[in-house]
VOBA-1610 file (N, C-alpha, C; in pm, whole numbers, padded with zeros to 5 digits, always signed):
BEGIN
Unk+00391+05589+05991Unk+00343+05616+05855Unk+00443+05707+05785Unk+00456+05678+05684Unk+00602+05724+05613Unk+00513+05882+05522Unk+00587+05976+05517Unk+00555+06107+05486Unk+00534+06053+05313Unk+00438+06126+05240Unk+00389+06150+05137Unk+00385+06296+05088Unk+00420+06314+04956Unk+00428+06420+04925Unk+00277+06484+04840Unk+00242+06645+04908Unk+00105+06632+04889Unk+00124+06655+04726Unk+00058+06576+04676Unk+00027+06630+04500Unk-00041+06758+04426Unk-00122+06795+04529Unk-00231+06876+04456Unk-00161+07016+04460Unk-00036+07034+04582Unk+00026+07135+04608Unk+00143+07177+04529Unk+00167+07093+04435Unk+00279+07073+04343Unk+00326+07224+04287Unk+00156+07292+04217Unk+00156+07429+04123Unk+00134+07567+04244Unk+00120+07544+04346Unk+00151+07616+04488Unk+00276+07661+04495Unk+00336+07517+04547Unk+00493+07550+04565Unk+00557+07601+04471Unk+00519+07514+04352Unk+00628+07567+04191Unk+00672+07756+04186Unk+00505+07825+04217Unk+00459+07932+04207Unk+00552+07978+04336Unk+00551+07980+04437Unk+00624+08006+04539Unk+00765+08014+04505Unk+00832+07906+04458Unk+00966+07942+04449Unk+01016+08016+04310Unk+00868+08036+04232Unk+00932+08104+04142Unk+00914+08283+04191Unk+00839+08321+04334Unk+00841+08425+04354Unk+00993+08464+04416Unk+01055+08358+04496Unk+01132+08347+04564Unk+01240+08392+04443Unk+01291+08317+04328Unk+01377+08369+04225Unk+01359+08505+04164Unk+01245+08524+04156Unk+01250+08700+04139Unk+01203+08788+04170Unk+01239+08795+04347Unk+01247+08860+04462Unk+01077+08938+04474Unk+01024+08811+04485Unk+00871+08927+04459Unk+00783+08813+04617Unk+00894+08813+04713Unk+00794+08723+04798Unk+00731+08875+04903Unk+00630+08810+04940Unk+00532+08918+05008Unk+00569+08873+05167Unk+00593+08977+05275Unk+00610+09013+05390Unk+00502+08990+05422Unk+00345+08981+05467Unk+00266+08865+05512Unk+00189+08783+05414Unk+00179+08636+05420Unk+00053+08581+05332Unk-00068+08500+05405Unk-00178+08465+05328Unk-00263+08406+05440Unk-00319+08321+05378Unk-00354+08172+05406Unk-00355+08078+05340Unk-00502+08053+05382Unk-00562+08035+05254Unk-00720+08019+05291Unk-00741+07914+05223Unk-00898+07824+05307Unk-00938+07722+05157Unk-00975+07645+05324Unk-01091+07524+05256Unk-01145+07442+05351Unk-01017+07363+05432Unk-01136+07348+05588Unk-00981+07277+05655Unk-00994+07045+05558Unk-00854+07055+05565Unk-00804+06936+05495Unk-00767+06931+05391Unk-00684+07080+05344Unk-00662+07076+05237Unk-00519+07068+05208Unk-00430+07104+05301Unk-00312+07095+05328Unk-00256+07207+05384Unk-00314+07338+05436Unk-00272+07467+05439Unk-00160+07478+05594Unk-00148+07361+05612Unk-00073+07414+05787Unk+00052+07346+05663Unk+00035+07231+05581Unk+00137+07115+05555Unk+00173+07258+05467Unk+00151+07321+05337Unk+00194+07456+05289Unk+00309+07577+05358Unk+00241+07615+05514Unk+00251+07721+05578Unk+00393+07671+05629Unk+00395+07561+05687Unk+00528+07446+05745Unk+00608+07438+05583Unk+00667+07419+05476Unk+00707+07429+05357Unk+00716+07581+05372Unk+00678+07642+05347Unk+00698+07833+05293Unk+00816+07828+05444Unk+00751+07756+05532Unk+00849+07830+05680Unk+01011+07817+05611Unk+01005+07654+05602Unk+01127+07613+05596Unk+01189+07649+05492Unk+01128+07688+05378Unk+01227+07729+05234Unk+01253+07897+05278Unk+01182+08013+05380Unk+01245+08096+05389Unk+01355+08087+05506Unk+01323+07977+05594Unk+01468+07962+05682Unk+01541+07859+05614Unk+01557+07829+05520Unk+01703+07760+05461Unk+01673+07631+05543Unk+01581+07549+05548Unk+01602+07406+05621Unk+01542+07308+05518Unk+01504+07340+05395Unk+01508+07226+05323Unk+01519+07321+05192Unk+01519+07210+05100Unk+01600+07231+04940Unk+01467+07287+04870Unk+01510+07342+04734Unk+01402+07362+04662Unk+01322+07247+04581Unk+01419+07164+04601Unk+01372+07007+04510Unk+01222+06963+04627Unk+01198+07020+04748Unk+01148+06973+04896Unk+00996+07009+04849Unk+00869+06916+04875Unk+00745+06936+04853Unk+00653+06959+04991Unk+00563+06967+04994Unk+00466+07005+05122Unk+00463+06833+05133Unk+00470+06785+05238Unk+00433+06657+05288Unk+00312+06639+05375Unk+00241+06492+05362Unk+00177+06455+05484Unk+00193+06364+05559Unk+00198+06315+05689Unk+00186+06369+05770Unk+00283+06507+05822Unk+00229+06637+05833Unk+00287+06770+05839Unk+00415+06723+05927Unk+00514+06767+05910Unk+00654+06758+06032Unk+00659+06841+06114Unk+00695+06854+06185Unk+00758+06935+06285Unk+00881+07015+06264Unk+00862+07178+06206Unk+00996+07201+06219Unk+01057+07295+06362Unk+01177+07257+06376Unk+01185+07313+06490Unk+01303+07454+06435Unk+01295+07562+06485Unk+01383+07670+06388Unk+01382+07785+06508Unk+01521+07828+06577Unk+01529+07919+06666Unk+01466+08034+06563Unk+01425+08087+06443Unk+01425+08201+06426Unk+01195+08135+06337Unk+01207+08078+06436Unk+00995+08031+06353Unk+00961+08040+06518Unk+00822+08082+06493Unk+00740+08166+06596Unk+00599+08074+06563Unk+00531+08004+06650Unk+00406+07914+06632Unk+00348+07958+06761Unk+00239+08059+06656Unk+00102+08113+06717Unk-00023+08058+06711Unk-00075+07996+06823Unk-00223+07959+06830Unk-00287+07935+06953Unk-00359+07926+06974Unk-00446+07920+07112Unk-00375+07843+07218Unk-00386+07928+07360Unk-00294+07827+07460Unk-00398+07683+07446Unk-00337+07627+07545Unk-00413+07503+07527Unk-00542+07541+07598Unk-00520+07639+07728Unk-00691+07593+07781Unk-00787+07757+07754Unk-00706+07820+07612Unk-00803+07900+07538Unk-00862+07866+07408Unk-00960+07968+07372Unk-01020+07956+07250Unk-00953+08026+07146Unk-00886+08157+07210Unk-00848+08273+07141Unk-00718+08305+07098Unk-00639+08357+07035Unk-00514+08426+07062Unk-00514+08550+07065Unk-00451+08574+07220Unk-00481+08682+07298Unk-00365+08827+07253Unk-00383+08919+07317Unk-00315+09061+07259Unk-00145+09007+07351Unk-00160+08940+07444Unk-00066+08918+07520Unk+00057+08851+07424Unk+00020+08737+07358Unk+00070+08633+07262Unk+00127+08771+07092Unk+00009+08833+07071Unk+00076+08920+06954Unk+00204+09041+06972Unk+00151+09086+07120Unk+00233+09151+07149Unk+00398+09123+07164Unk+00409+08967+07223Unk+00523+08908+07230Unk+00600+08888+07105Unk+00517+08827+07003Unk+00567+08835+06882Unk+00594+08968+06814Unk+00598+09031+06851Unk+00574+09170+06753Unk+00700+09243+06856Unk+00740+09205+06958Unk+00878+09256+07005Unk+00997+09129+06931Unk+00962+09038+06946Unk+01044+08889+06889Unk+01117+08955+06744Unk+01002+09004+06676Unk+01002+09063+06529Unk+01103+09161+06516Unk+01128+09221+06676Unk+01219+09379+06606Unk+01348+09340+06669Unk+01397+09236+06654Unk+01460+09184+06684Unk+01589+09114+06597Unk+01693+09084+06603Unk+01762+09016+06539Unk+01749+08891+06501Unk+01719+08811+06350Unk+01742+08704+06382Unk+01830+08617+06417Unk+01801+08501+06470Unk+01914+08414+06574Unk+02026+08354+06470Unk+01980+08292+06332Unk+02060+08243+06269Unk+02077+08361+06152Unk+02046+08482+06135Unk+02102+08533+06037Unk+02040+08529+05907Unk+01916+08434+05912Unk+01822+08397+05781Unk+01713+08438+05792Unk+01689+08550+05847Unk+01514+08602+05855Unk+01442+08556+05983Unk+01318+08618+06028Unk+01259+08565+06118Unk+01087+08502+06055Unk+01007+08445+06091Unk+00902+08382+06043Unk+00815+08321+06146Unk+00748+08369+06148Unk+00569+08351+06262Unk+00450+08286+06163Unk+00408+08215+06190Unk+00301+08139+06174Unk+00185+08127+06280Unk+00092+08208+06217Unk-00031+08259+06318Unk-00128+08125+06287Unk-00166+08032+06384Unk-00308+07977+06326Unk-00396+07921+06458Unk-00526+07932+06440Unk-00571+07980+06299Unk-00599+08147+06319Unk-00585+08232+06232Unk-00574+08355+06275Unk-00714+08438+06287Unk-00771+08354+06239Unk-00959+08389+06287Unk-00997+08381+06414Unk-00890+08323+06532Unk-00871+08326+06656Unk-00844+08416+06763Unk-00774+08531+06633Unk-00698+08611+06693Unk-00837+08724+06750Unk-00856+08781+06900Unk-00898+08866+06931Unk-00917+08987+06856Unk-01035+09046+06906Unk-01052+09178+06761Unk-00876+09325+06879Unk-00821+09270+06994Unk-00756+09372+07038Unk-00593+09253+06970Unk-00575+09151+07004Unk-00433+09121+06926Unk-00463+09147+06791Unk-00555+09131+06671Unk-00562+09142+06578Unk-00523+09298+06531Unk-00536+09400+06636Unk-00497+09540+06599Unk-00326+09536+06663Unk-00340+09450+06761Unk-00208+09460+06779Unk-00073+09429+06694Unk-00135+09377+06561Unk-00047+09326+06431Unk-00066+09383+06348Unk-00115+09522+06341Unk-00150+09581+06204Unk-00028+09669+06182Unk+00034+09722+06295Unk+00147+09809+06257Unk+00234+09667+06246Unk+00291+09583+06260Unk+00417+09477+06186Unk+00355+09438+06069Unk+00268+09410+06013Unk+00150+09416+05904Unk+00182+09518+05819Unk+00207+09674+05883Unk+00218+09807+05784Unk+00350+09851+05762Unk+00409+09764+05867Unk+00580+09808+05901Unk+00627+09749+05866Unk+00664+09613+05829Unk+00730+09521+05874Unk+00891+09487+05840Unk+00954+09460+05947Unk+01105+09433+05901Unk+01099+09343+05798Unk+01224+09402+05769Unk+01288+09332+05613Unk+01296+09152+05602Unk+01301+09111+05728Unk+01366+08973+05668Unk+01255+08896+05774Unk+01145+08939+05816Unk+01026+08879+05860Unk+00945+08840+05776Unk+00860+08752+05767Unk+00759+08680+05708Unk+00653+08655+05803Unk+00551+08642+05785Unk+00417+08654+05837Unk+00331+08563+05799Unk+00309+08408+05846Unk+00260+08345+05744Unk+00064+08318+05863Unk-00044+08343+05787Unk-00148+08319+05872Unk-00246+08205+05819Unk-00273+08162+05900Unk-00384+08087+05823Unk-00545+08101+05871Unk-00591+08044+05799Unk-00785+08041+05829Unk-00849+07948+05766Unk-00949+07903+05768Unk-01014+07798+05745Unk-01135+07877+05715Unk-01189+07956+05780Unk-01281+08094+05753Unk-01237+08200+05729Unk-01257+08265+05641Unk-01193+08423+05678Unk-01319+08526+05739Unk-01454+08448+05706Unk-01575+08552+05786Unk-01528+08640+05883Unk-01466+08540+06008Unk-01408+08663+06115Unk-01280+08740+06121Unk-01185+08671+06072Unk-01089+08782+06018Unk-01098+08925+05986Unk-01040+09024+06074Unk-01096+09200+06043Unk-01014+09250+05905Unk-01136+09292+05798Unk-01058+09336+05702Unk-00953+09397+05665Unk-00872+09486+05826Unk-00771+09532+05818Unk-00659+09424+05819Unk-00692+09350+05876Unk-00552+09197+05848Unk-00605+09105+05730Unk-00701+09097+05622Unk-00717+09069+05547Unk-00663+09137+05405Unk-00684+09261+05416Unk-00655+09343+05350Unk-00487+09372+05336Unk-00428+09355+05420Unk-00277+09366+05442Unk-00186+09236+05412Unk-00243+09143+05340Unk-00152+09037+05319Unk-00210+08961+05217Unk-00126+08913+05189Unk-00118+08812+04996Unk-00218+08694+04999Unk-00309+08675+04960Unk-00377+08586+04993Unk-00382+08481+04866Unk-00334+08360+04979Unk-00330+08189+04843Unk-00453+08120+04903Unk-00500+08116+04829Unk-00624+08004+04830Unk-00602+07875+04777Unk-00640+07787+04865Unk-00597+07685+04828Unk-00707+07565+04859Unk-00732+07534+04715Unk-00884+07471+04677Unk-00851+07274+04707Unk-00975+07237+04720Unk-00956+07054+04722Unk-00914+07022+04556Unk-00854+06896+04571Unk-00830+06871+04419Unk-00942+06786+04368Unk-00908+06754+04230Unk-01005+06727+04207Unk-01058+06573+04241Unk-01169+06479+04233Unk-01213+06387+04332Unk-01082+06276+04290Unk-01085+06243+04113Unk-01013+06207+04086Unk-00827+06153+04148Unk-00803+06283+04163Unk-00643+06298+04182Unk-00634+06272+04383Unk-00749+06334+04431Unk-00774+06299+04603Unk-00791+06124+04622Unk-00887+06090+04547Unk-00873+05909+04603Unk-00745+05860+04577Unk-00643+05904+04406Unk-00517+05885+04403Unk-00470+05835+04495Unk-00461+05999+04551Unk-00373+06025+04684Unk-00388+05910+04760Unk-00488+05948+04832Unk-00544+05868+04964Unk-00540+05718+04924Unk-00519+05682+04800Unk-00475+05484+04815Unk-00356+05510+04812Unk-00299+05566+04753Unk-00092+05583+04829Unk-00081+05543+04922Unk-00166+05671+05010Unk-00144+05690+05171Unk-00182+05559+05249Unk-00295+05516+05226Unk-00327+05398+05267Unk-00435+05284+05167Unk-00382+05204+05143Unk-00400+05139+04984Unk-00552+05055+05076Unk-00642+05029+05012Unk-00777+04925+05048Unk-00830+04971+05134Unk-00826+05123+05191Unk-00911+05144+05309Unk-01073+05236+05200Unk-01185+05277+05269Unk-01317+05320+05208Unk-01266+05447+05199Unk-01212+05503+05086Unk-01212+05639+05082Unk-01263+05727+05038Unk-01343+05655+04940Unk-01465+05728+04849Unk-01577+05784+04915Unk-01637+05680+05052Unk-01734+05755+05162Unk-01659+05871+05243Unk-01501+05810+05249Unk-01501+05899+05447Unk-01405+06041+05301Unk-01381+06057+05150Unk-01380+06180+05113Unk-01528+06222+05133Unk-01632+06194+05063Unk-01751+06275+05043Unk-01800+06303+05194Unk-01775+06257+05255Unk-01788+06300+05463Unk-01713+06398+05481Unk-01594+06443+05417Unk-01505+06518+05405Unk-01533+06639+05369Unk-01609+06653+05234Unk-01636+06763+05191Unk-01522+06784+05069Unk-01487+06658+05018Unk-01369+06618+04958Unk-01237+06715+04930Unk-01214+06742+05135Unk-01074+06746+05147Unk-00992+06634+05195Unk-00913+06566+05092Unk-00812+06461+05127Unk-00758+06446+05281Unk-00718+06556+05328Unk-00639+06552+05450Unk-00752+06549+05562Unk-00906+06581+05520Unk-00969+06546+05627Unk-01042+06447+05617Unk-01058+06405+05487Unk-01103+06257+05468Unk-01017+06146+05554Unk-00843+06158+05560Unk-00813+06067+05690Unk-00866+06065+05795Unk-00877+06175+05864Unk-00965+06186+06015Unk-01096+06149+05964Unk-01169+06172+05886Unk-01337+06097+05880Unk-01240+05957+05857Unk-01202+05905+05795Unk-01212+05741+05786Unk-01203+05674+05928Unk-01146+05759+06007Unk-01135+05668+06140Unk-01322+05718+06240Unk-01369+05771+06183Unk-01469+05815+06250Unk-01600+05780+06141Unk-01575+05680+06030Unk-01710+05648+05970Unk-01793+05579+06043Unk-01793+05506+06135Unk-01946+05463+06239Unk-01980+05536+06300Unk-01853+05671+06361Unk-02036+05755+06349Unk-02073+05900+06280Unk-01974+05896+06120Unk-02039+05961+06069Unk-02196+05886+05994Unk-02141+05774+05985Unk-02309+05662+05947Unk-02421+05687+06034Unk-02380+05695+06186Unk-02496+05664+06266Unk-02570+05809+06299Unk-02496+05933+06225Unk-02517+06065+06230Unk-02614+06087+06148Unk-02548+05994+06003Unk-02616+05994+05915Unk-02813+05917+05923Unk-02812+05797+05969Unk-02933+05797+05996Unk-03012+05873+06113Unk-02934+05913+06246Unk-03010+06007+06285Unk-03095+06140+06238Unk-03000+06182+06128Unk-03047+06301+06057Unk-03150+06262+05934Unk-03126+06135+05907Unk-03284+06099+05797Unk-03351+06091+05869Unk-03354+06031+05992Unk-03489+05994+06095Unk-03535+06111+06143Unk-03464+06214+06186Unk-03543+06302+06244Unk-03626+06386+06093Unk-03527+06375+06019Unk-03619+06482+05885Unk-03749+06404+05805Unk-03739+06261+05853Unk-03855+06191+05822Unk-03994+06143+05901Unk-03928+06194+06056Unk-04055+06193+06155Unk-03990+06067+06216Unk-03911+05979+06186Unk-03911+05848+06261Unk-03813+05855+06387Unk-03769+06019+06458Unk-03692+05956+06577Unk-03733+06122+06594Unk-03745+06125+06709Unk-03737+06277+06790Unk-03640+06359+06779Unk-03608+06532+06721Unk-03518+06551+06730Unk-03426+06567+06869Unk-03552+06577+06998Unk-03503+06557+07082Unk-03354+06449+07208Unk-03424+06350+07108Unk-03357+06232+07149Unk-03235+06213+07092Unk-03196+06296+06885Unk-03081+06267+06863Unk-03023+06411+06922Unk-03056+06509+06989Unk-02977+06619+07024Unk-02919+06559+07156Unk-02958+06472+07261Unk-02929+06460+07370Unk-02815+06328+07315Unk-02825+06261+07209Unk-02652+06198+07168Unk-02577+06261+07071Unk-02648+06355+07024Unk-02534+06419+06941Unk-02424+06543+07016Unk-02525+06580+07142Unk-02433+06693+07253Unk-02295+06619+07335Unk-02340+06444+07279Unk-02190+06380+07355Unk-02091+06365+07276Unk-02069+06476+07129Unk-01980+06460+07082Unk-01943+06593+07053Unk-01828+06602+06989Unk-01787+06777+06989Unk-01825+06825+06937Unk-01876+06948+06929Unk-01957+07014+06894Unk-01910+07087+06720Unk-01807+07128+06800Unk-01712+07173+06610Unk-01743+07061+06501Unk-01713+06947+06547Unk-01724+06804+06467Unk-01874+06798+06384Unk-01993+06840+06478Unk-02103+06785+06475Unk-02198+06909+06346Unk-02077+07033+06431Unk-02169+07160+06321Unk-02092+07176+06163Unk-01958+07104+06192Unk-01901+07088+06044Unk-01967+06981+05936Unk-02016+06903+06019Unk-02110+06765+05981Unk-02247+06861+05926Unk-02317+06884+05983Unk-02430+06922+05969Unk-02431+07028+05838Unk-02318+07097+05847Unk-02260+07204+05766Unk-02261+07169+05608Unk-02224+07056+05611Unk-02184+06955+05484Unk-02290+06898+05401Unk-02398+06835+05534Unk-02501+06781+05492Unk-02610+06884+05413Unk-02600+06986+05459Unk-02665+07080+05410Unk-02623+07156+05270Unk-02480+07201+05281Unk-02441+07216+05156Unk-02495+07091+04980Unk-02494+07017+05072Unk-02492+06890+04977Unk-02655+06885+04959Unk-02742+06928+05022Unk-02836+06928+05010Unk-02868+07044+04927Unk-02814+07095+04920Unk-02861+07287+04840Unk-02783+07222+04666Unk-02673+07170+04676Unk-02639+07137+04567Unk-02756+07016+04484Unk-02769+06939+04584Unk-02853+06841+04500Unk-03047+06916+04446Unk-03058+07001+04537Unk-03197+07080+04461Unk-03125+07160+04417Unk-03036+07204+04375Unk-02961+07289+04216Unk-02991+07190+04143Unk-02937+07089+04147Unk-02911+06920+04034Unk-03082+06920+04042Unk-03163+06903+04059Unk-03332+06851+04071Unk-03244+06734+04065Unk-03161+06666+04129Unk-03137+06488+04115Unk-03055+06470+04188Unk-03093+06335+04255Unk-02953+06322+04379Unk-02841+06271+04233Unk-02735+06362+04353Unk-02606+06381+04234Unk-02521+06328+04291Unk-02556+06213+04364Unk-02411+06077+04399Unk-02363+06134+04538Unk-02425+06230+04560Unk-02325+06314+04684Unk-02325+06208+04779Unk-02214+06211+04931Unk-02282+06151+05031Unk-02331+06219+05138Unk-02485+06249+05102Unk-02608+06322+05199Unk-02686+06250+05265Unk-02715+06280+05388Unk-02817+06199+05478Unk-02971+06213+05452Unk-02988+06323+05368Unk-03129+06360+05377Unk-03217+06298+05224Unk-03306+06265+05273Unk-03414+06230+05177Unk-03431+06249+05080Unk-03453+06314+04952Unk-03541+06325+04873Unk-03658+06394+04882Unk-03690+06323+04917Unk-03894+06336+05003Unk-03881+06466+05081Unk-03770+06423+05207Unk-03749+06578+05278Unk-03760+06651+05189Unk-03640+06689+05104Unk-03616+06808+05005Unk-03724+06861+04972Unk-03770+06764+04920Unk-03898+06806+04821Unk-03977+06899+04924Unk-04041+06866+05031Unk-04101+06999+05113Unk-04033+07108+05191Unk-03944+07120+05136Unk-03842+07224+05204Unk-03839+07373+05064Unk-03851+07493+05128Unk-03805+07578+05028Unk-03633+07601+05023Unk-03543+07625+04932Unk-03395+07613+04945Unk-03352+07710+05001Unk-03461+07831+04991Unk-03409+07954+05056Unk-03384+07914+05190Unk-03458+07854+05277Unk-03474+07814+05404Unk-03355+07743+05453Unk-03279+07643+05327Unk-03185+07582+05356Unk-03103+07731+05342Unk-03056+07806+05264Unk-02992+07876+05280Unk-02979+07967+05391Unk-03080+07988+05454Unk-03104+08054+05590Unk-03024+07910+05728Unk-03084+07858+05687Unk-03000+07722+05807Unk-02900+07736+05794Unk-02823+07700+05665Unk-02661+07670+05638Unk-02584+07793+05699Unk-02665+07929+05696Unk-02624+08046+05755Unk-02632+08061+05898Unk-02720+07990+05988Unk-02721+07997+06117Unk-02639+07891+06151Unk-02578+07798+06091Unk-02484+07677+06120Unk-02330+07738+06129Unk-02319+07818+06009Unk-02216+07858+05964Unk-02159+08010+06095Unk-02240+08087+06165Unk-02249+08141+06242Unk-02183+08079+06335Unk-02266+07983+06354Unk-02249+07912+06506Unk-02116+07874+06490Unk-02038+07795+06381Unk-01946+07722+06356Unk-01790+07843+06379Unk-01857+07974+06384Unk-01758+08114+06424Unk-01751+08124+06544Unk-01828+08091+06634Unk-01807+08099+06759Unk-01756+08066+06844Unk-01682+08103+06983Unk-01583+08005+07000Unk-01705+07892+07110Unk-01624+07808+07181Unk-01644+07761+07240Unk-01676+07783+07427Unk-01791+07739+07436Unk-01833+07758+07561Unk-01942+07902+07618Unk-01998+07975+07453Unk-02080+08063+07456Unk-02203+08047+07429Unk-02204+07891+07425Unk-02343+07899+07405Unk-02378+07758+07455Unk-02493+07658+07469Unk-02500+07582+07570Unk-02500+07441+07406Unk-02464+07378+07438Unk-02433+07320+07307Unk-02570+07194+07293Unk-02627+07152+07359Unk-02738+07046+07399Unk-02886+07144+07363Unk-02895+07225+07369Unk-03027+07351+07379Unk-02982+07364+07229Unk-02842+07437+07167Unk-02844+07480+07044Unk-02893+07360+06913Unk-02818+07234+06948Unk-02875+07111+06885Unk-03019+07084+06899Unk-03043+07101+06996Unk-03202+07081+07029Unk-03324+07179+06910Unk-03252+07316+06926Unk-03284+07421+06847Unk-03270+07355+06716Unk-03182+07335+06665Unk-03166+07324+06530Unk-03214+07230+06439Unk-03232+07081+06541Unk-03302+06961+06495Unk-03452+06995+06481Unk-03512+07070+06569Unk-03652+07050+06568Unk-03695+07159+06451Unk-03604+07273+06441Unk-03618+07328+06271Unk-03635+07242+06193Unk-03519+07125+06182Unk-03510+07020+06050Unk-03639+06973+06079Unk-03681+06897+06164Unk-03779+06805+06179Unk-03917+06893+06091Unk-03900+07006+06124Unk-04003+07100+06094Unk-04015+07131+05927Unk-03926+07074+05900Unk-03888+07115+05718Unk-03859+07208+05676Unk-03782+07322+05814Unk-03750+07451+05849Unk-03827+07561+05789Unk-04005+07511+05825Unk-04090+07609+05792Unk-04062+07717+05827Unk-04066+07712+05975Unk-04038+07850+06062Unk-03909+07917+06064Unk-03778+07873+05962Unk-03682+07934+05998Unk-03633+08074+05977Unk-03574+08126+06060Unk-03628+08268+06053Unk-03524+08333+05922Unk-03604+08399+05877Unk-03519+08463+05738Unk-03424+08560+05791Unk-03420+08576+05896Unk-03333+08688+05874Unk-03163+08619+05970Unk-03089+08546+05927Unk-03019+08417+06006Unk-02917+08504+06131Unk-02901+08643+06122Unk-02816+08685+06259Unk-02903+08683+06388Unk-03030+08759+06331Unk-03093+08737+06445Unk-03120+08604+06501Unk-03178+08476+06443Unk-03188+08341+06525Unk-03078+08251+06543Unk-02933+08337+06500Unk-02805+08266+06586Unk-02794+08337+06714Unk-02824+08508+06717Unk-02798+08563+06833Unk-02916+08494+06948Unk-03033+08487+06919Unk-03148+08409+06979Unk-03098+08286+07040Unk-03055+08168+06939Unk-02954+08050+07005Unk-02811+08133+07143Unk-02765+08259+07089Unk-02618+08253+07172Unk-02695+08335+07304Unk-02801+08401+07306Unk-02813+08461+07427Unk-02910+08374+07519Unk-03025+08347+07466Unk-03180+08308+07510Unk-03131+08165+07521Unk-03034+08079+07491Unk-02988+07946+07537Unk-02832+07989+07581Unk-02801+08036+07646Unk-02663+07998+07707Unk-02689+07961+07863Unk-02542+07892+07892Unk-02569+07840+08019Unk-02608+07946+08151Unk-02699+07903+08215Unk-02742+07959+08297Unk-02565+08042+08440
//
């Protein structure tokens, strides 16, 4: 698949190299905004225009490249962790006081940096408060909830929003001309770059989708869809659920289904209070911080469906306490 240049990033970059012409670039930045929006394809672009490996005429592309650069540093979870550990910051943060190899600056790319341990995360606050002259610091997040305000607080923050629906289907018939992109964006949460990954996964964002009308309508146990929804990944399933719900809080703002693509009823809605959804979307959104393997993932689905089923009468208002309830009172034995 031949690289495409992202569009929506156009007034990003422009802005970028016009900091670059009058010397106002910032020593760390942190790129926020839903995942699929382009922020690794961004972070990869900023790398290479401060190591001199592509031109200024050069745009953020997709599919992201690979750059390879003796003086770029790629931080993120080993493969068989969740975290990035004090071990990994520490390394970088000697790398840093260091010479660079080619003479053009050095540049680390943390992601995602909501990963980072609350002890590596202190371990970057002095290169954060210090930092050599010709280092760059580039982080990213997809959340910043867990991010500690002291590394939030210490670096330039670009946000970087979905475009609009318009200019995203654009895109995405470029990228691939006659495929359904109008469903697998609104599955998306209409980020373009993750609307590709939903298009290859619309049978079973569909079959997700009627599980979740059936259980909120009485016609399937939530039991029965938690024991097939625990055979899929779990990140996948609470970003899903995540969506459906948002979209649901928007459409009782609208009093009218507003075209979204939502699994839930109508009818549901209607006996649901929104506060309640707002209390769910908050125990989803919790869970969706957590890493992996702290909590039993078949019990937490189980938990959460039979709320829906319930029209989340009982859900508890106060949402830290009945995520901590899910992470302690259901973890694996």
């Amino acid at each position: 698949m031949n690289k495409i240049e992202i569009s929506w990033l156009d007034a990003f970059a422009q802005n970028w190299l016009d900091r670059i012409e009058h010397g106002r670039l910032p020593h760390a930045v942190l790129l926020t905004g839903p995942s699929g929006v382009g922020k690794r394809a961004a972070a990869t672009w900023i790398a290479a225009q401060r190591l001199g490996a592509a031109d200024t005429r050069s745009r953020p592309v997709y599919p992201t490249p690979r750059l390879e650069h003796a003086d770029l540093h790629l931080i993120s979870p080993a493969d068989d962790k969740e975290a990035i550990g004090i071990g990994q910051i520490r390394e970088l943060v000697a790398k840093f006081s260091l010479t660079s190899y080619e003479g053009g600056g050095k540049v680390a790319i943390i992601e995602p940096a909501n990963a980072m341990t609350p002890n590596a995360a202190n371990s970057l606050l002095k290169t954060l408060e210090e930092p050599s002259g010709d280092a760059l610091l580039i982080l990213i997040a997809d959340r910043t909830g867990r991010l500690p305000a002291t590394i939030f607080s210490r670096c330039q923050r670009i946000a970087i929003a979905p475009p609009a629906e318009a200019e995203a289907l654009a895109w995405l018939e470029q990228y691939q001309p006659g495929a359904a992109w109008s469903e697998a964006l609104h599955l998306s949460g209409n980020a373009p770059l993750a609307a590709v990954g939903a298009l290859e996964q619309l049978d079973t964002h569909q079959a997700m989708a009627r599980d979740f009308g059936d259980v909120g309508c009485g016609r399937t146990p939530a039991l029965e869809v938690a024991a097939r929804w625990s055979q899929l990944d779990a990140p996948f399933v609470l970003d899903w659920l995540a969506r459906q719900v948002q979209q649901a809080i928007h459409t009782m703002a609208a009093g009218r289904q507003n075209g979204a693509a939502t699994a839930i009823d109508e009818s549901v809605l209607e006996r649901m209070d929104r506060r309640n959804l707002f209390c769910y979307l908050d125990i989803i959104n919790r869970l969706r911080g957590q890493p992996r393997g702290t909590y039993n993932v078949h019990l937490t689905l189980e938990s959460l469906l039979i709320d829906w089923a319930d029209g989340l009468a009982n859900c508890n208002q106060n949402p830290y306490q009945a995520t901590m309830r899910l992470l302690t009172e259901r973890k694996y034995e």
